[in-house]
Each structure stands twice: as structure tokens, then as C-alpha cells.
C-alpha positions in Angstrom: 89.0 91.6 165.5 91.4 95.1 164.8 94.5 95.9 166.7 95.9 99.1 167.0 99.1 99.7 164.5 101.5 102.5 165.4 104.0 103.9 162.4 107.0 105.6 163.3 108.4 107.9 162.8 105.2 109.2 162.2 103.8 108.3 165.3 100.4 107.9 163.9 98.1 105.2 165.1 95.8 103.0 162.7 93.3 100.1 163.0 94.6 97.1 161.5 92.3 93.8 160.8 93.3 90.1 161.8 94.5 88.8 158.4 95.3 92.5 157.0 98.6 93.2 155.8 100.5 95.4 156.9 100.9 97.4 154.0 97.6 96.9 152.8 96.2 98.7 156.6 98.8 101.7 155.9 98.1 102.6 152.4 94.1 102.4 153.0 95.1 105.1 156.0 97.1 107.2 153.2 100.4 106.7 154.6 102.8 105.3 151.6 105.3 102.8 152.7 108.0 101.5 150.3 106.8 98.5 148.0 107.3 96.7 144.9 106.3 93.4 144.1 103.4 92.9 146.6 104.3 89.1 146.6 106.9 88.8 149.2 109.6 88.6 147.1 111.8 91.9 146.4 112.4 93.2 149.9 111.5 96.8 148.7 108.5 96.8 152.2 111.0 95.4 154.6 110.1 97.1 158.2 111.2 96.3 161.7 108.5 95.4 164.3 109.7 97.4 167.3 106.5 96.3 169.5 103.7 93.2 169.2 103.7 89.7 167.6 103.1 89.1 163.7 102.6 86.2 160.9 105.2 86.6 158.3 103.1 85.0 155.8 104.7 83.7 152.4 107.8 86.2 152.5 110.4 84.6 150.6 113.1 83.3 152.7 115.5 85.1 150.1 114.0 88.4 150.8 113.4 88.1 154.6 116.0 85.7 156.1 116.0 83.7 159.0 118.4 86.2 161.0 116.2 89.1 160.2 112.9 87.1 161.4 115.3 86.7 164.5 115.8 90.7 164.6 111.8 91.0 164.2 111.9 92.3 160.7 108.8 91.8 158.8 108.1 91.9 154.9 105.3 94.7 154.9 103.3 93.5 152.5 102.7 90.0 153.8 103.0 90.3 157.7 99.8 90.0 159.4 99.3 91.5 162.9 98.7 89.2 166.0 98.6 92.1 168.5 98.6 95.7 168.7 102.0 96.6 167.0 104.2 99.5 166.8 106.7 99.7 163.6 109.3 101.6 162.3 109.6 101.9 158.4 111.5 104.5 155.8 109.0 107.3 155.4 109.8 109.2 152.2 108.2 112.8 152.1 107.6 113.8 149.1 106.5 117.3 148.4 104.4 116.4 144.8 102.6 113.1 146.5 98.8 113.4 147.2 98.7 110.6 149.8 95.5 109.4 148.5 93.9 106.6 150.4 93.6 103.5 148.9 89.7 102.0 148.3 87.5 99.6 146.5 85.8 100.8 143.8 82.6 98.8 142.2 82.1 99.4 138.7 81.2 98.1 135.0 83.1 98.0 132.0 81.8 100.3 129.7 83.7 99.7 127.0 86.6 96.8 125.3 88.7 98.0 122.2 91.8 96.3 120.4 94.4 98.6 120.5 97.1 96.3 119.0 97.4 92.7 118.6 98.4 92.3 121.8 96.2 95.0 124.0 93.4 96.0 124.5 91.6 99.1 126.1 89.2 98.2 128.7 87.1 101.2 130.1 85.2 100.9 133.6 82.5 103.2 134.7 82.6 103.3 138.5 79.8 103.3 140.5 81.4 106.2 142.8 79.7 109.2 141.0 82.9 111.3 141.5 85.1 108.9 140.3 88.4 107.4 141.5 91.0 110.6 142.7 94.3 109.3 141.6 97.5 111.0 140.4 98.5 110.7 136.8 101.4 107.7 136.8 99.5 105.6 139.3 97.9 101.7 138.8 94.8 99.9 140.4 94.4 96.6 141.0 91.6 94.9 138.8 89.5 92.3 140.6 89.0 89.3 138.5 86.7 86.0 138.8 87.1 82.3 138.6 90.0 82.9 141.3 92.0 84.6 139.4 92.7 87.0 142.3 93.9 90.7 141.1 96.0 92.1 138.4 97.9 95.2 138.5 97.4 97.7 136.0 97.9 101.3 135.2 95.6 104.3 134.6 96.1 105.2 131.0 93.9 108.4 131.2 94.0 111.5 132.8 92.8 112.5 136.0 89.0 114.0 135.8 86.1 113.6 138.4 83.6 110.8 137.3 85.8 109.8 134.4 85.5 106.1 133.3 89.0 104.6 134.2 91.0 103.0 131.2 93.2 100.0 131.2 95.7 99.2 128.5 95.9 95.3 128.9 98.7 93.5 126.9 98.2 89.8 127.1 100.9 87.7 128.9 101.5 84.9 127.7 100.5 81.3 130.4 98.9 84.9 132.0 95.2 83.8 133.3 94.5 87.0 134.2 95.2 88.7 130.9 93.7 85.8 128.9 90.5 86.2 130.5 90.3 89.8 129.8 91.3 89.5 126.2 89.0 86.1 125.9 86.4 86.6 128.1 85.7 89.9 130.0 82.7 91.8 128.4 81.1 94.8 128.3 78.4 95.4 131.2 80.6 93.0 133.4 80.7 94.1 137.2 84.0 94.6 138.1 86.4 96.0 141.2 89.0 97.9 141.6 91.2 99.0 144.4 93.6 102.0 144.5 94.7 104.0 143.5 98.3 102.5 144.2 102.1 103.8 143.2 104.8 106.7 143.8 104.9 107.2 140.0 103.7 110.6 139.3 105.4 114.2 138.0 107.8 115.7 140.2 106.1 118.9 139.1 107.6 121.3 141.8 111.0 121.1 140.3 110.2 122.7 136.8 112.2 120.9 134.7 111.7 119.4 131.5 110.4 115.9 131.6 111.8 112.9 128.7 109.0 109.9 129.2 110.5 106.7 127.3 108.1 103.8 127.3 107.5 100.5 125.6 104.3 97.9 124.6 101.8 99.4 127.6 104.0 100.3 129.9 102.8 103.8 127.5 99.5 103.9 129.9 101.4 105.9 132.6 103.6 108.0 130.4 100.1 108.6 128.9 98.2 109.6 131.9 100.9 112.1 132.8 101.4 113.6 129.5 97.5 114.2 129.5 97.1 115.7 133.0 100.5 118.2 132.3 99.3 119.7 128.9 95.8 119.9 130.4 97.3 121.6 133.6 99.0 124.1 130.9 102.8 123.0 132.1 105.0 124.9 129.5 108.2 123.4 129.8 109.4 121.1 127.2 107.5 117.5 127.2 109.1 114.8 125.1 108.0 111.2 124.7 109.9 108.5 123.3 107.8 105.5 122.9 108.6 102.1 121.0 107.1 98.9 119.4 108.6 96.2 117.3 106.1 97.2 114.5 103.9 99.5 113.1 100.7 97.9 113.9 101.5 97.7 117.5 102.2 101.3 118.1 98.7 102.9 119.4 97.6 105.9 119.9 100.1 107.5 117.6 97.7 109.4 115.4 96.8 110.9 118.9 100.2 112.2 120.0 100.9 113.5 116.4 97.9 115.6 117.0 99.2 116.6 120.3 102.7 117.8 119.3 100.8 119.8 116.6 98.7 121.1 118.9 101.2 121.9 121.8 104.6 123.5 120.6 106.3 122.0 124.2 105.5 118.3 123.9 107.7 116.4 121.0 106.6 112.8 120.0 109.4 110.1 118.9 108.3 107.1 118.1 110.8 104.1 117.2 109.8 100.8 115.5 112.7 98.0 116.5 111.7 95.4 114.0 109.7 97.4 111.3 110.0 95.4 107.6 112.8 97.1 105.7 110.3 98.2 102.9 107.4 99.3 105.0 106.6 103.0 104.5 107.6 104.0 108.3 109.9 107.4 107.9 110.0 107.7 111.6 113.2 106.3 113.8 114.2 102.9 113.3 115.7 101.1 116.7 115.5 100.9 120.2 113.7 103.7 122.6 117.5 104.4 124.2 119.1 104.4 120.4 115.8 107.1 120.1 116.5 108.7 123.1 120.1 109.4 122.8 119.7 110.3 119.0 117.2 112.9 119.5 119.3 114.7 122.2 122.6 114.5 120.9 123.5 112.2 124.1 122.8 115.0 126.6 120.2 114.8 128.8 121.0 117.2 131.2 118.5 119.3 133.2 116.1 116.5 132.7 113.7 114.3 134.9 113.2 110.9 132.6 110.5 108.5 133.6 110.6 105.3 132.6 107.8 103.0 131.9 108.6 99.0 130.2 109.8 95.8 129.9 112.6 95.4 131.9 115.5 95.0 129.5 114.5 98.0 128.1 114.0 99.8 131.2 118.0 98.5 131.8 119.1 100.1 128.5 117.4 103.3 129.2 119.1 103.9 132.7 122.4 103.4 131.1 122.0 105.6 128.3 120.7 108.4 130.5 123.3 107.6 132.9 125.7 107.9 130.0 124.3 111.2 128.8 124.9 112.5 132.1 121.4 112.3 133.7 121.7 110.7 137.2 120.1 108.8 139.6 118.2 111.6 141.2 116.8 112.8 138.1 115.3 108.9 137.1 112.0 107.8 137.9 110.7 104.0 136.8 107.6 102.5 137.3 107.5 100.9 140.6 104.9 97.8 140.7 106.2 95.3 139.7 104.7 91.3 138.8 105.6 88.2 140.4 107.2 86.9 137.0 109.4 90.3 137.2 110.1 90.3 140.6 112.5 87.3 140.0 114.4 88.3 137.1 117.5 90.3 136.8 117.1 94.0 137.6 119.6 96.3 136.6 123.2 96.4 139.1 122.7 100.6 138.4 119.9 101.2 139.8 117.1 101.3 142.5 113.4 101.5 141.4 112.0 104.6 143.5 
């Protein structure tokens, strides 16, 4: 059974399927509404049901409360339609967003490779002969078995028709789903994904100079983005700050050394936070912020930053951004988030977007 769902204030009517979020029925239609967590529990999807009957679902009575149940607001990623509906949610244009529709791709894993001690690069060849079209910054959602359900994850390469898609997987851990791919998944599995997913891309049209500071894989995106800019032949200044606790768990930095030599705009700075006093490492010694605000003298004006990390250190970048006079508008984090970070602290400065 499919009811009708109307969007304002697009005014655009979509099918929706009995037990199909939501969300889920929107972003497979290429229309982006607001999320986060995608486990009822950060608010970020919150809608109003101006027309029709739902199932909330499991949204988390501290994210949807009783009152607003009463006012017939719905958590978008959970509620379920029980008639035709008509909503009205925040519809953020954006002029550098593709809109691309979310799908399920088949494919195999074509290749597993330990990156660091803690991640490794899985490579899927998808079935789809063109590929997956996604923008650089975005994640998928990895199908797993044994009920694992899905994992989130982003694209660590650039965007190119019939490209394999890479994965960089850092194992959680207690984490089933990272545990199996770091213990179990091989190559010539079948796999799935579904995307692509995410409103963390390049705000290209407002040719500025871009600062990407990322830690452990949240460097996947940052990745992805630096890839798809030198290889679209953006000229402005690139710089990635990009940190580990040691040497042997910063990858792919023989890669972006070859970059910066290769590329006059785009300037590496790596930054090992727990690197072994006598260790040979001549490179900065600290946090990505301390990096970050050492390399530009505490001024990061006419900047857009991305950030991409744990969430402690995605705290201390705001503020030292903040600090060196980069605002709100100008700051871009990673906007999926787990279950395990939806319910810790996030920083009282800022709003993901």
C-alpha cells in the first residue's frame, strides 16, 4: 500500500510506502530535509504534520515531547504514514547541492587494505556500470549481514563514473558492525549500499579559500573533496590540517605530500598529538586546532573551514575558528551522526548544518 505525501513549501507530491519513513520517501524523491542522527534522537528532522494520520515510531520522548505529539509534530526520520499526508518542513536551498536521489546500490568488495591499526580501506565495485553519482563530502549507508542492519560511512574517493567506492572503516570499539568488517568481511563479498546521503559538500560558488581539519577517518570526506577540487582545477588556496595520535596511524600522508608538491594551492599540515618524544617526526606536534591556529597566525578570515572528527575535537576546532574570527556562516561539520554520538555533549556554540 503507498499514500500520497505532499511537502510544503514545496508543494511537491510523492508516493510514500506503509512502513516508509518519512525521510527515507523524501530523500529517495531528491528532496533534502534536515537530519542528523537517523535514530530518533537529535530532533535535527523535526516536521509538522499539517494533514493525515502517522506512527511516530521510536522517537525519543526527549526529542519529540508529548506536547508536540499533541501539536502533530513528527520526527521525520521515524514517522511512518497512515494516510495520505501533507507536511511542512525547513527547506534549505542551497545553490552548490546536486539533489541527488537516494538508491540501493548492489555490489562486491573488490578490495580490503589496512590503512592503520585501526582502519581499514574497503573498496566496492558496484554492479550499476556508471557508478554511484554522489558529491564529494557525502556518506552511504553499508548493508551488513547477520542483523547487523546498516552502518554509516563516508566516500573517501572522488567522484568518477564507474569508480569502485572506498570506505575508510575505523573499528569501534563493542561496534558489531565495524568488528565484522575488520574480522570478517572479505573480498568478493556481495554487499549494498544506499545513498548517496549528506549536505557536506564544497560551497564552491563562493570562491573562497577552503581550511579542511579532520581527525582518525573522519579524513574520508576532507579527502573526497580535496580530490574532486584539484581535479576540477579550483585555484584558490586548499589547506588540510589533519591529525593522529601517532605516526603509524596517519594514512595516506605520503599521498598528500605528493599532492602539495604537485599543486602550489593545496598545503598539507599534519599534527601527531601523542607522537614518542624521540621519534623522528619533524612535523607539528599537538592538536589539529593548536595546528590550525599555528599555521595561520590565529586568523582565519575569508575562510570556509570544514570539519570532519571526533566530537571533542570537532568542539575545539569551532572555538579556535571562532576565536580567529571565522564565524558561524563560514563553518561546515559533518552532519551524520551515530547513535553513540547523538547522546553525547555537542558543542553550546554551534549548530551542525
Amino acid at each position: 500500500m503507498s499514500y500520497e505525501l505532499t511537502i510544503e513549501p514545496l508543494g511537491q507530491t510523492i508516493a510514500i510506502e506503509a512502513g516508509q519513513t518519512i525521510l527515507d520517501a523524501a530523500l529517495r524523491a531528491g528532496i533534502y530535509l534536515p537530519h542528523a542522527c537517523c535514530h530518533g534522537l537529535c530532533a535535527t528532522c523535526k516536521i509538522q504534520v499539517v494533514d493525515g494520520e502517522i506512527e511516530h515510531g521510536e522517537a525519543s520522548s526527549f526529542a519529540l515531547m508529548d506536547f508536540e505529539r499533541e501539536e502533530k509534530k513528527c520526527l521525520a526520520c521515524c514517522a511512518t504514514a497512515e494516510s495520505d499526508l501533507v507536511i511542512e518542513a525547513q527547506i534549505d536551498e542551497d545553490d552548490d547541492a546536486q539533489n541527488l536521489p537516494v538508491r540501493d546500490f548492489p555490489g562486491t568488495v573488490s578490495r580490503i587494505e589496512t590503512l592503520t591499526p585501526t582502519i581499514k580501506g574497503v573498496w566496492i565495485k558496484l554492479d550499476a556500470p556508471e557508478g554511484m553519482h554522489f558529491q564529494a563530502g557525502q556518506y552511504i549507508n553499508l548493508q551488513l549481514p547477520d542483523g547487523i542492519g546498516s552502518r554509516a560511512f563516508s566516500v573517501a574517493n572522488a567522484p568518477a563514473p564507474g569508480s569502485d567506492i572506498e570506505l575508510n572503516i575505523r573499528v569501534v570499539p563493542g561496534g558489531r558492525g565495524t568488528a565484522y568488517v575488520h574480522e570478517q568481511l572479505q573480498v568478493g563479498e556481495r554487499v549494498g549500499i544506499t545513498g548517496p546521503y549528506g549536505r557536506f559538500f564544497v560551497k564552491k560558488s563562493a570562491h573562497l579559500p577552503v581550511i579542511f581539519m579532520a581527525g582518525g577517518s573522519g579524513l574520508s570526506s576532507p579527502r573526497s573533496m580535496i580530490l574532486d577540487l584539484l581535479a576540477d582545477g579550483f585555484a584558490l588556496p586548499i589547506t588540510l590540517v589533519y591529525g593522529q595520535r601517532h605516526r603509524a596511524e596517519l594514512y595516506y600522508h605520503d599521498e598528500f605530500l605528493a599532492l602539495a608538491a604537485q599543486h602550489p594551492n593545496f598545503t598539507y599540515v599534519p599534527a601527531l598529538s601523542h607522537e614518542l618524544e624521540d621519534s623522528s617526526w619533524q612535523g607539528f606536534r599537538g592538536f589539529v586546532h593548536d595546528a590550525a591556529k599555528a599555521h595561520f597566525d590565529n586568523d582565519f578570515r575569508g575562510h570556509k573551514a570544514y570539519l570532519c572528527g571526533p566530537p571533542l575535537m570537532i568542539d575545539a576546532c569551532i572555538s579556535t575558528l571562532m576565536q580567529g574570527r571565522l564565524f558561524e556562516r563560514d563553518i561546515y561539520i559533518e552532519k551524520f551522526i551515530s547513535a553513540a554520538d547523538a547522546q553525547q555533549v555537542r558543542s553550546p556554540l554551534f549548530k551542525a548544518i
